[in-house]
C-alpha positions as protocol buffer text, in pm:
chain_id: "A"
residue {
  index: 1
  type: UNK
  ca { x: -208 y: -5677 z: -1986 }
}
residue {
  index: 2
  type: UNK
  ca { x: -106 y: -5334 z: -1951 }
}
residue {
  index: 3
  type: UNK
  ca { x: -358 y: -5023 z: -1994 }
}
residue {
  index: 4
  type: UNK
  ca { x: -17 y: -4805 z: -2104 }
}
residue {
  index: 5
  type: UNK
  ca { x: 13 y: -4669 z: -2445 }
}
residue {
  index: 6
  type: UNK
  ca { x: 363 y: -4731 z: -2636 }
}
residue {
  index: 7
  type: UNK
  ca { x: 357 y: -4589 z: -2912 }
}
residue {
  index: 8
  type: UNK
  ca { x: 537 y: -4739 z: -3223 }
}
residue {
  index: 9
  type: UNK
  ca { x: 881 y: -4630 z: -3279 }
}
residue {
  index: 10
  type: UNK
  ca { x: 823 y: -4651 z: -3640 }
}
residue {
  index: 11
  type: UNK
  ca { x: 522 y: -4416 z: -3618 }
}
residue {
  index: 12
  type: UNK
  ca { x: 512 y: -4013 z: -3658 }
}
residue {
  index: 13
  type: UNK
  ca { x: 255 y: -3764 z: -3554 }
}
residue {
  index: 14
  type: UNK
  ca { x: 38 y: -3735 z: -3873 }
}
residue {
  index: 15
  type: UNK
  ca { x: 52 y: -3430 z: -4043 }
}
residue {
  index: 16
  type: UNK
  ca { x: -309 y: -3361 z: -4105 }
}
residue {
  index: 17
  type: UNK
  ca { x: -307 y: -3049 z: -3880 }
}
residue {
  index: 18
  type: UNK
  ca { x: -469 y: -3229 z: -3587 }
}
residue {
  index: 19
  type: UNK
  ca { x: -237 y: -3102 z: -3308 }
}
residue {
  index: 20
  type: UNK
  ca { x: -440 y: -3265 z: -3030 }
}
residue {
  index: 21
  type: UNK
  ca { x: -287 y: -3603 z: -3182 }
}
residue {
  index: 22
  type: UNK
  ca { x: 74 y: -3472 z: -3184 }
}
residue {
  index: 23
  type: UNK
  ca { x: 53 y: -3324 z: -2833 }
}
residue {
  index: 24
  type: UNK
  ca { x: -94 y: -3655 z: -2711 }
}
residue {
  index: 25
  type: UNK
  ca { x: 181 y: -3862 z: -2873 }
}
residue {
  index: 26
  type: UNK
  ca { x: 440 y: -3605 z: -2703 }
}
residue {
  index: 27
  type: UNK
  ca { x: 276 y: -3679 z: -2331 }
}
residue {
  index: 28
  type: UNK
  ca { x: 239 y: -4016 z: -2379 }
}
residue {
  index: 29
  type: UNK
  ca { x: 626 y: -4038 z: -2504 }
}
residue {
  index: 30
  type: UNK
  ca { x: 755 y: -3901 z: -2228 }
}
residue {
  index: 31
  type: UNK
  ca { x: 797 y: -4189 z: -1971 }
}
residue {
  index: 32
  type: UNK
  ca { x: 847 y: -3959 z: -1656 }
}
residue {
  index: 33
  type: UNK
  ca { x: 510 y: -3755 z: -1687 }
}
residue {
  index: 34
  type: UNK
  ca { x: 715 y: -3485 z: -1587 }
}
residue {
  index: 35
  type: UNK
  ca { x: 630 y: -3138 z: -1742 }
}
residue {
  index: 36
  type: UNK
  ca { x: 897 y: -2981 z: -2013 }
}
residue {
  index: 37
  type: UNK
  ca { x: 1157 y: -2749 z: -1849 }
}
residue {
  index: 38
  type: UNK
  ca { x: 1028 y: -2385 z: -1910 }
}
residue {
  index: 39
  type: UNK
  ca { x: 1363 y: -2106 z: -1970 }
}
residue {
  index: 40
  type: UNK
  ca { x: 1298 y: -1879 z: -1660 }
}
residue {
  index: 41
  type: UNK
  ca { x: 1508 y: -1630 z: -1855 }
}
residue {
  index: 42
  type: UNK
  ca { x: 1327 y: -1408 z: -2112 }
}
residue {
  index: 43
  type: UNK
  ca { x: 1337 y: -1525 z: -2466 }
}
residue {
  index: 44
  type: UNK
  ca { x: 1148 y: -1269 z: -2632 }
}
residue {
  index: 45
  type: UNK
  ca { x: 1345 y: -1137 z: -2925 }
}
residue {
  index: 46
  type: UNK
  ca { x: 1106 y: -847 z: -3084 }
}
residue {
  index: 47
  type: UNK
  ca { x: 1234 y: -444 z: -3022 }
}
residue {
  index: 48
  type: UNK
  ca { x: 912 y: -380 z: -2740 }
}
residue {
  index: 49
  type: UNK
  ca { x: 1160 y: -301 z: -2454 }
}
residue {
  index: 50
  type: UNK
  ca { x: 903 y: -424 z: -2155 }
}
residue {
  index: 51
  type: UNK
  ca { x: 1161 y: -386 z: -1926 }
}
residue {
  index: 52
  type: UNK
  ca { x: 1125 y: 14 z: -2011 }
}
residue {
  index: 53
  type: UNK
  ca { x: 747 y: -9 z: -1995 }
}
residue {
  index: 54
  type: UNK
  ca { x: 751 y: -95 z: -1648 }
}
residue {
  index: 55
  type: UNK
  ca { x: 1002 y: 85 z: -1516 }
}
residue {
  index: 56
  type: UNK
  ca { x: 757 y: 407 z: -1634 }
}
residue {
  index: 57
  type: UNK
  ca { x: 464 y: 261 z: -1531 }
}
residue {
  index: 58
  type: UNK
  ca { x: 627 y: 199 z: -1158 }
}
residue {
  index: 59
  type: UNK
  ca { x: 756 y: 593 z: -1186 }
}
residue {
  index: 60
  type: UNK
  ca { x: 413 y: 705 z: -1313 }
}
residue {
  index: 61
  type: UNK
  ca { x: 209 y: 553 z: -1015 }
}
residue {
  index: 62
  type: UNK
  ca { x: 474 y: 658 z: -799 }
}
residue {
  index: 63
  type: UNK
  ca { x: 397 y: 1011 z: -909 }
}
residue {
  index: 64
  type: UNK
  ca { x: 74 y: 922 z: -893 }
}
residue {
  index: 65
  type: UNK
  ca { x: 47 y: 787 z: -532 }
}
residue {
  index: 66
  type: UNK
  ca { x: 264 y: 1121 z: -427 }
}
residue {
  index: 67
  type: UNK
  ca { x: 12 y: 1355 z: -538 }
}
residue {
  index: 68
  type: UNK
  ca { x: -309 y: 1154 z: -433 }
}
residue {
  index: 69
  type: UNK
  ca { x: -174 y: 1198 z: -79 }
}
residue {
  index: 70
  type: UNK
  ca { x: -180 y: 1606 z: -120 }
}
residue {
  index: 71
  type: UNK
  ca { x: -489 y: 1788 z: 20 }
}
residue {
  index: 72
  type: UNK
  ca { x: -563 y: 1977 z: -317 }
}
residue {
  index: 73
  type: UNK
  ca { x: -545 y: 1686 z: -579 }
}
residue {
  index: 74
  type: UNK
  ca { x: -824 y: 1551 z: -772 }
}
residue {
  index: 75
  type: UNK
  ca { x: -825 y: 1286 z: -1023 }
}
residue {
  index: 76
  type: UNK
  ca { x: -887 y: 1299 z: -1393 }
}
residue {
  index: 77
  type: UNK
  ca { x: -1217 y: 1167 z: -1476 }
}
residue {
  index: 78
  type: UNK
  ca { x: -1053 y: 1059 z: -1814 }
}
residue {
  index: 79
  type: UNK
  ca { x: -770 y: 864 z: -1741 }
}
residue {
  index: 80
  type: UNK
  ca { x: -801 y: 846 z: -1366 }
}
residue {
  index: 81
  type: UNK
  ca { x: -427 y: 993 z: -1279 }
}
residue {
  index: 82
  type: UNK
  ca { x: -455 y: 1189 z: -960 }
}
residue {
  index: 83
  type: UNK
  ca { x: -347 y: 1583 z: -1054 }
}
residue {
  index: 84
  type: UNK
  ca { x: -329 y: 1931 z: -778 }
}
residue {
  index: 85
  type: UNK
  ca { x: -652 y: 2159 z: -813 }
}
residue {
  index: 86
  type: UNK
  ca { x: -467 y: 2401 z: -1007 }
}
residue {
  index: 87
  type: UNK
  ca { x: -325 y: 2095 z: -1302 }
}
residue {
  index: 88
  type: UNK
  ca { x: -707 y: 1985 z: -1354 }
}
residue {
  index: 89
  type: UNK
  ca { x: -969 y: 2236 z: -1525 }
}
residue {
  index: 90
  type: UNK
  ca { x: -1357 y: 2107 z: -1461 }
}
residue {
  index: 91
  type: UNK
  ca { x: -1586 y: 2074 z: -1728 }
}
residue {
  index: 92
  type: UNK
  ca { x: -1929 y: 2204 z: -1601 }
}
residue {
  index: 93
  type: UNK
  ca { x: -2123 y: 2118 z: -1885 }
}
residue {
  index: 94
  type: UNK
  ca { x: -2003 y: 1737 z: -1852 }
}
residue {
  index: 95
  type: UNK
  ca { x: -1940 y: 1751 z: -1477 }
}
residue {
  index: 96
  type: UNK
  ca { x: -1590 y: 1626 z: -1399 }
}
residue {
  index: 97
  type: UNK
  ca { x: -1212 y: 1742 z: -1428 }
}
residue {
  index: 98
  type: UNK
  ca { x: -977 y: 1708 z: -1708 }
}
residue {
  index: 99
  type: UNK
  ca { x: -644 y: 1724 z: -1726 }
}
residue {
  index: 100
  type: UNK
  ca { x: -380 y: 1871 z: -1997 }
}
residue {
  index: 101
  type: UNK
  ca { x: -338 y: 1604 z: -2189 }
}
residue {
  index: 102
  type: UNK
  ca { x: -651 y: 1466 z: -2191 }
}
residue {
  index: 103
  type: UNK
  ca { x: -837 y: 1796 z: -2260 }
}
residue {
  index: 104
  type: UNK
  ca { x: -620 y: 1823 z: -2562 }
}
residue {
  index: 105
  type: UNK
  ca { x: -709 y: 1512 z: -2688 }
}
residue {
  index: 106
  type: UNK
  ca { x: -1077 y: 1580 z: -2629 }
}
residue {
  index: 107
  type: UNK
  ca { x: -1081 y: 1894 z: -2750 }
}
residue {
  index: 108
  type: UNK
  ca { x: -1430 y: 2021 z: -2788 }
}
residue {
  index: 109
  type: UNK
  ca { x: -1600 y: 1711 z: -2799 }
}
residue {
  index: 110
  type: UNK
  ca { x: -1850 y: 1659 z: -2493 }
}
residue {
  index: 111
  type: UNK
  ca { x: -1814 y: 1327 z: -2304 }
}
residue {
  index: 112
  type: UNK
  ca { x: -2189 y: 1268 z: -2108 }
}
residue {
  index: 113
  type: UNK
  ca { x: -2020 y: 1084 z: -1742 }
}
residue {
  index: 114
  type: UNK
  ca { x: -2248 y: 861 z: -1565 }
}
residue {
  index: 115
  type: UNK
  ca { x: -2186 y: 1007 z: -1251 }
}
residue {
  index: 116
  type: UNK
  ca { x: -2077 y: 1395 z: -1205 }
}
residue {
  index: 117
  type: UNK
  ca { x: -1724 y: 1448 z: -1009 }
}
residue {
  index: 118
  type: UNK
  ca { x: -1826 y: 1720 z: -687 }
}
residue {
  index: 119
  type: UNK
  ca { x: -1606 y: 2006 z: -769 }
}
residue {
  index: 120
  type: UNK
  ca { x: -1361 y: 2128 z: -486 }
}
């Protein structure tokens, strides 16, 4: 006597929701135990181009990387980009630097930092 489970031909998985049962029946029909062959091309079909996202993101930290390396850069203490002294303005009152973009999106709200950036 055999502890394998065959599962009757005549049988379907039941449709009461339960996927656990369905799954189960979908192992225990495959007789190799091998796992289902996964597309290593992309499928996705909706308009987010990632492909796009990346390629910024790699340019961005790129940028990034390039002006961390200069003598005079600082970094943001909103988003954490690394800008030159002259790019960043610092916020005494709140203790850290800000740059363009994120001072406009601040505007004149105050943001209370944990720690204070030292100001070069």
């Amino acid at each position: 006597m055999s502890n394998q489970y065959i599962p009757d031909p005549d049988s379907r998985p039941s449709g009461n929701g339960n996927s656990y049962n369905s799954r189960r029946e979908m192992r225990v029909s495959n007789s190799t135990g091998s796992l289902p062959v996964v597309s290593a091309g992309r499928s996705y079909t909706g308009s987010f181009d990632f492909e796009g996202l990346i390629a910024s993101l790699r340019e961005l930290f790129a940028k990034d990387r390039q002006v961390a390396s200069q003598q005079d850069s600082t970094r943001c203490g909103i988003c954490y980009l690394y800008y030159t002294l002259s790019e960043v303005r610092y916020r005494e009152e709140e203790g850290f630097y800000v740059c363009p973009n994120c001072e406009k999106t601040l505007g004149k709200q105050t943001l209370p930092m944990i720690r204070r950036q030292q100001k070069q």
